[in-house]
N, C-alpha and C positions, 0 to 999 in steps of 0.2 A: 240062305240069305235071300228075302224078297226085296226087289227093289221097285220104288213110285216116285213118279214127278208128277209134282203140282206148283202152285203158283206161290198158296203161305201152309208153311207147318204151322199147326196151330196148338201148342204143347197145354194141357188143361180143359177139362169139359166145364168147367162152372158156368156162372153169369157173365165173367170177363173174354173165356174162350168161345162162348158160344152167339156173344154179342157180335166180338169179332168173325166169326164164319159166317153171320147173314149177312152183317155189312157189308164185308168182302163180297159175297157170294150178288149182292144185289146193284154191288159195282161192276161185276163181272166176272170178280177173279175166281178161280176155284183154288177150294182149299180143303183139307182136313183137318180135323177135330182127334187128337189123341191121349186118353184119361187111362190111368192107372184104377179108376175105379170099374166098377161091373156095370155101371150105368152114366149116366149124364146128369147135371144140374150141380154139383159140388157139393158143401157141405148141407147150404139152406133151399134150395132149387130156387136162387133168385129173390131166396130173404119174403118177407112177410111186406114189404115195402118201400121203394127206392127215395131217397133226398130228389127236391129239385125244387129249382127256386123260378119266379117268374111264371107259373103255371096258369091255364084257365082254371083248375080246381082251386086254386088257392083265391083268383081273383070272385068264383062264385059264392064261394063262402066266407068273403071280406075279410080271409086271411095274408093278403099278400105279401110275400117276402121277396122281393125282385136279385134280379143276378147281381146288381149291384153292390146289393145290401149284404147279399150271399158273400160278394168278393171280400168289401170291407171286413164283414165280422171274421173271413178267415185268417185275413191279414192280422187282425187285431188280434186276435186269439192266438195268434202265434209269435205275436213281437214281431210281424214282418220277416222270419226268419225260415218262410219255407216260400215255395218259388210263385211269385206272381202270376209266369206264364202259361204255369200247370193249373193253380185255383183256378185262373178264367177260363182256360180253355173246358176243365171241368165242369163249374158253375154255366158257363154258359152253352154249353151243351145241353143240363139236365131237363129242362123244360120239353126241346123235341126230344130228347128221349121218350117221355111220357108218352108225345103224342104217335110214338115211333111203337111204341110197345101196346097203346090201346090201337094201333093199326093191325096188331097180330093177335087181339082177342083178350086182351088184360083190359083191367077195369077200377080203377082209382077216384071214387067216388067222395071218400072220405081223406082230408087231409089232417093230421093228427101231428098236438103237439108235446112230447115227449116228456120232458120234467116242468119245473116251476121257471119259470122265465125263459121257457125256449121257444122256437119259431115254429111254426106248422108247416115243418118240411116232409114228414112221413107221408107219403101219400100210399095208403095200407092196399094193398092186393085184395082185390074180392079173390080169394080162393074157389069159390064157385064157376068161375072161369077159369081153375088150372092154375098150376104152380108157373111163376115168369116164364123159367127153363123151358119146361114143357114148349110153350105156346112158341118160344122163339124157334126151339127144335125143331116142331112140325114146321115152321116158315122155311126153314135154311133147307131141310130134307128136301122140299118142292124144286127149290132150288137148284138141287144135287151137290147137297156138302155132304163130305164121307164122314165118316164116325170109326172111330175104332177104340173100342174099351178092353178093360185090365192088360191094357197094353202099356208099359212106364221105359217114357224117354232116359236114353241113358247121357244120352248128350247130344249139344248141337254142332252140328258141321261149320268148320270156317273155312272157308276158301279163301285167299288173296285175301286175309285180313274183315271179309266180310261173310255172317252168318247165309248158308246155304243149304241148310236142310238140318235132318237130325236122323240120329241113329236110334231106332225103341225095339223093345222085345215083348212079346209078347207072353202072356202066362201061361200058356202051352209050348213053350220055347223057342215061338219063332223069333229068327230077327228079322228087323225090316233096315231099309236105309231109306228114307225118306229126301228124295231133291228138292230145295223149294229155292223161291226169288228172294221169302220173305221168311220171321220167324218171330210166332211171337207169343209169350208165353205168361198164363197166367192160372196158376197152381196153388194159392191160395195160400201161401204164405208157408210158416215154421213152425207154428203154435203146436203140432202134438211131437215135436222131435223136444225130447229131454235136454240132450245135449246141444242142442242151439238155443235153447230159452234159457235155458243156463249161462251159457255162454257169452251170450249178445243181451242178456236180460238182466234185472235184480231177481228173477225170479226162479222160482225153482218146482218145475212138474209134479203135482202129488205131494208137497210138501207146504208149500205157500202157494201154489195159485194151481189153480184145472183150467183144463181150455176145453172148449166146446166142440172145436174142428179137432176132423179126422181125418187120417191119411194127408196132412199137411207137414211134410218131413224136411220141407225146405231144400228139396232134389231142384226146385226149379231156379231158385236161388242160386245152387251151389254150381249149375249147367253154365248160367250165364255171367256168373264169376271168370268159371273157366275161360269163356268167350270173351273178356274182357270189359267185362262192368266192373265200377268199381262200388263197395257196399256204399251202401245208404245206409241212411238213420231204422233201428232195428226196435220194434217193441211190443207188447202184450197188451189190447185192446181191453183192458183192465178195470173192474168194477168191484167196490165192495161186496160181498156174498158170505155166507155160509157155503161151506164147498163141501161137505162133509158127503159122501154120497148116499149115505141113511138118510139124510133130510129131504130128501127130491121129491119125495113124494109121484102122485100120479102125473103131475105137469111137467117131471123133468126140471124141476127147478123147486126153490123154495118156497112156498108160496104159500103154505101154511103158516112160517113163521113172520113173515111179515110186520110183523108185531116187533121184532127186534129190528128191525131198520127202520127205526124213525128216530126221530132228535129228541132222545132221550140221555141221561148219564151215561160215557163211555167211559174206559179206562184202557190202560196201557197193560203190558205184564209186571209192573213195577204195582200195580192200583191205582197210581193217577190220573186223575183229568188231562186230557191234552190235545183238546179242540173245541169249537161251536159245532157242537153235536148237529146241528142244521147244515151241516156241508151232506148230510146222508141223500140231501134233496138231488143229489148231485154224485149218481157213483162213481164217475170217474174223478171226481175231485176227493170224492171221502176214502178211494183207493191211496191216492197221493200222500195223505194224512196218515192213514194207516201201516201204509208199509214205510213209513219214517221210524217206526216204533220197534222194539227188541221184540224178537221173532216174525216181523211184518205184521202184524197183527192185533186188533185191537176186541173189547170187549164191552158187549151192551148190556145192562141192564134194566130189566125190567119189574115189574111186581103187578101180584095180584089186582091190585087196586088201579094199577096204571090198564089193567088191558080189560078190568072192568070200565074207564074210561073211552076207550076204543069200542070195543063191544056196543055199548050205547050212542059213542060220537064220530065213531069212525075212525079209521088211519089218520094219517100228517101225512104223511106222504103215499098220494095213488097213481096208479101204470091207468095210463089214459083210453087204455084197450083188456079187454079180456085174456088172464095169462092162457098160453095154450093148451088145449083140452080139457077146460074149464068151461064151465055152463053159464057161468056168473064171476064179474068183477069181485076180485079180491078187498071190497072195501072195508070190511071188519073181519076181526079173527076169530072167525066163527067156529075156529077145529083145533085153537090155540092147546090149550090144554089134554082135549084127548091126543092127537098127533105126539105131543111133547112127549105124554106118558110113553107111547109106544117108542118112541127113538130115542130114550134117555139111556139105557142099560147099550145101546148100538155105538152112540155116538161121543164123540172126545170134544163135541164145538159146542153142543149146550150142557145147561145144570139148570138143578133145580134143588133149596134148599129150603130150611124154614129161620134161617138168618142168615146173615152177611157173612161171618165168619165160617160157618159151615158153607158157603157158595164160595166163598176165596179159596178155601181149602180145597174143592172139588177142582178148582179151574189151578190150584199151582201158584195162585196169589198169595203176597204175603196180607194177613188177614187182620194186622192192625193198621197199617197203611189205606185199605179197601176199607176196614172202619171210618177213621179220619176222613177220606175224600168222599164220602157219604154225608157224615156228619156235615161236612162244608159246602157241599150241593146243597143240602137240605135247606140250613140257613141262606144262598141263593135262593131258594125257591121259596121260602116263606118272604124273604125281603121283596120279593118279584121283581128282582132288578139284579141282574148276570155283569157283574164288573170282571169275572174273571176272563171272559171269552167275548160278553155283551151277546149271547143268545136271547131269542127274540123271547119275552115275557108266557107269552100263550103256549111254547114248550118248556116251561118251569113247571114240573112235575114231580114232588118229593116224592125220592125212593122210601117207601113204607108200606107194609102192608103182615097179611098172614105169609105168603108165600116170595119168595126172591127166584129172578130166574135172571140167566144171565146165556147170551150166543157168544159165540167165536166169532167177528168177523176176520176174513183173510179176502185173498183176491179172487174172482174168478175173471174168465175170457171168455170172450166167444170166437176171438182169432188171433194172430199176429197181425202185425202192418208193418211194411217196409222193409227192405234187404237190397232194392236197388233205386236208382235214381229214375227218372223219366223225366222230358221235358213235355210240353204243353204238346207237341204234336203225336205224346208216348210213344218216344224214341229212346231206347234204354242208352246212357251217358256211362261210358269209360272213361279214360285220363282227362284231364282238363274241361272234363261238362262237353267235350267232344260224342257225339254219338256213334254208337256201335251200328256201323252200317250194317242193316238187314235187318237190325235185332229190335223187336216193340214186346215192352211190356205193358197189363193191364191188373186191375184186383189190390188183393194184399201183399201180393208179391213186390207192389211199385207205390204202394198205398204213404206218405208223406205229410199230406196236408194239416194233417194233425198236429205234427211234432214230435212232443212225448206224451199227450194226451186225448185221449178221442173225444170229440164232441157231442156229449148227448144233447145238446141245444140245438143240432141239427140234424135230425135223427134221420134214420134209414141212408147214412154215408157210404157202410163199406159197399154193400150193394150195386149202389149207384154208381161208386167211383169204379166197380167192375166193369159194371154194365155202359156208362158213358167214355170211359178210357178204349174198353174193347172197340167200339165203335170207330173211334178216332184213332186207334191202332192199328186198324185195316181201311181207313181212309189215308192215313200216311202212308203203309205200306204196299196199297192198291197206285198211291201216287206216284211212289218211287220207281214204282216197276214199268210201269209205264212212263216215266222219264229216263228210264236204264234203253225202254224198247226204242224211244228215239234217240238218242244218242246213238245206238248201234245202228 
């Protein structure tokens, strides 16, 4: 058994642990950084782009979205039912953030707005300057923050009812016990543990939805339960997708078929119609719609003639940046059909037939019902006027053609959010919204502000709320400690 004191244990290397250890580190305190993984940065090393509202980037490019605006629409979006004093202190944080992070050699030139009526909160990472992670790393190293990796905290220390350290092991077997003032943890949430998405979710790993993070087993959660938090609102960061893992193609994602996410005819596993196929503008709304359905899952179809459409006019719906390791915007479906060839015989989410009834039969539909709701789109589409749903005219597309092809959508992730409470000073809250002395969380682990749903209208959130909580998770707990040192 080794034993260290220092001032904050700081349980997670992501964007939230590693925001927290400069801050700290440039208040004074010393601290360490301890990650179950081999390396540093978490799942996305600091994401592609953090949220923030009120910025000079936003005012240079006459996009401005102010803290204000930020507070409102969060309030709004959530019926008022997530905490005021967390959205502000978030939102109003995220702007010096920015100016915090282009002080460590990051560079957000471009502010980018995510779907069809969202804000231009992304402010996208010049990568050419280094992943976030990185650049913050080498700041806190100068520093003198420790690091210790594949080492996984087993638990935190309480003393007198207040967090004081924690106890990790290392993957060569050492154990450590680590002393601190402060503790504050941020692990990135539950998203690859089976049994807690299950659990705390409607959703179910490999079956109806994939998560994108790894090594998020929800250990840090389950640490400061023991500690006395009490759980939070718990859920899956959830978007429509093809999840199939034949469809990934070279980007890691589906981006060939693109073609089937657009507001086109969907159906239920019944054959039904049952939404404004135009919620697709929108994946975490058209995830909502979707897993309302038997099997969570819904089903788009497409034809020959509709992606001859495309091909010549483009998508309905385009990702406002190039997908990753792609050379070129995805704006038509330029590989539609070879791609399909190659992953039809692989995969259980698309089909491809040369009628309707032969496409019902491949997918499990019953195939005079999948006639019928065809037949009755079609007349929509010729009347050009949608009384069933009132989808907008300019996606009324009659399914017809030589070829029928039809995708699976289900859910995919790219995290979990939430497992504990934090207040605006991210202080993690036991009984009564009372705070767990010593204890700060930051990330996905403390992630709230959503609700039950994340906002792609403000994109680059989870990120931020890493990276701006951490921040303010070692400025409280820098605070406290030095209110403990005068007292004594």
């Amino acid at each position: 058994m080794k034993y260290l004191e220092i001032d904050i244990a700081i349980v997670g290397g992501g964007p939230g642990g590693l925001a927290a250890a400069l801050q700290a580190a440039q208040l004074g305190a010393s601290s360490i950084v301890l990650d179950k993984r081999d390396r540093l940065g978490g799942v996305m090393m600091g994401g592609t782009g953090p949220f923030a509202a009120g910025t000079i980037q936003q005012r240079r490019q006459r996009k401005t979205f102010t803290a204000d605006q930020a507070f409102e629409f969060f309030m709004d979006f959530t019926h008022w039912q997530t905490d005021p004093e967390l959205v502000a202190a978030f939102v109003g944080k995220s702007a010096e953030t920015i100016q915090w992070l282009e002080q460590l050699g990051c560079a957000f030139e471009n502010v980018v707005c995510y779907i069809d009526k969202g804000y231009h909160t992304w402010h996208e990472n010049d990568m050419s300057k280094g992943f976030i992670t990185d650049n913050i790393w080498k700041a806190a190293q100068k520093l003198g923050v420790q690091a210790m990796v594949n080492t996984r905290v087993e638990r935190i220390i309480m003393k007198d009812g207040k967090a004081a350290g924690v106890c990790a092991v290392h993957e060569d077997g050492g154990e450590y016990t680590i002393k601190a003032k402060a503790v504050i943890v941020s692990t990135g949430g539950f998203g690859s543990n089976p049994e807690m998405v299950k659990k705390y979710t409607k959703f179910e790993l490999g079956k109806n939805i994939v998560c994108g993070s790894t090594l998020t087993d929800g250990d840090g959660l389950k640490m400061m339960w023991e500690a006395g938090a009490v759980q939070g609102r718990m859920m899956m960061d959830a978007h429509v997708s093809l999840i199939d893992r034949n469809l990934a193609g070279k980007a890691g994602v589906s981006n060939d078929f693109d073609a089937f996410k657009q507001p086109n005819l969907m159906v239920n596993k019944a054959g039904k119609r049952f939404t404004n196929e135009a919620v697709m503008h929108n994946g975490a709304y058209a995830i909502n719609i979707v897993s309302q359905q038997e099997e969570l899952c819904g089903y788009m179809i497409l034809t020959d003639e509709i992606v001859a459409h495309y091909k010549k006019e483009g998508l309905d719906i385009l990702l406002p940046m190039k997908p990753p390791f792609q050379e070129e915007y995805a704006d038509w479906p330029r590989n539609f059909e070879t791609s399909l060839a190659e992953v039809l015989d692989k995969s259980d989410d698309v089909f491809a037939a040369d009628s309707i009834k032969a496409l019902a039969l491949q997918a499990g539909i019953d195939p005079v019902q999948l006639e019928k709701t065809v037949a009755e789109y079609n007349e929509i589409c010729e009347r050009g006027e949608d009384r069933q749903f009132f989808k907008a005219s300019k996606y009324l597309r009659p399914i017809r053609g030589k070829k029928y092809y039809m995708g699976r959508y289900r859910a995919s992730s790219f995290c979990s959010l939430g497992g504990v409470e934090i207040n605006g000073a991210a202080r993690v809250l036991g009984e009564g919204r009372m705070p767990v002395p010593g204890l700060y969380a930051a990330g996905n682990d403390a992630c709230s502000i959503c609700m039950d749903t994340y906002s792609f209208f403000t994109s680059g959130l989870t990120s931020s709320f890493a990276l701006n909580m951490g921040r303010i998770a070692a400025e409280s707990a820098v605070a406290d400690i030095c209110e403990a040192k005068e007292e004594n």
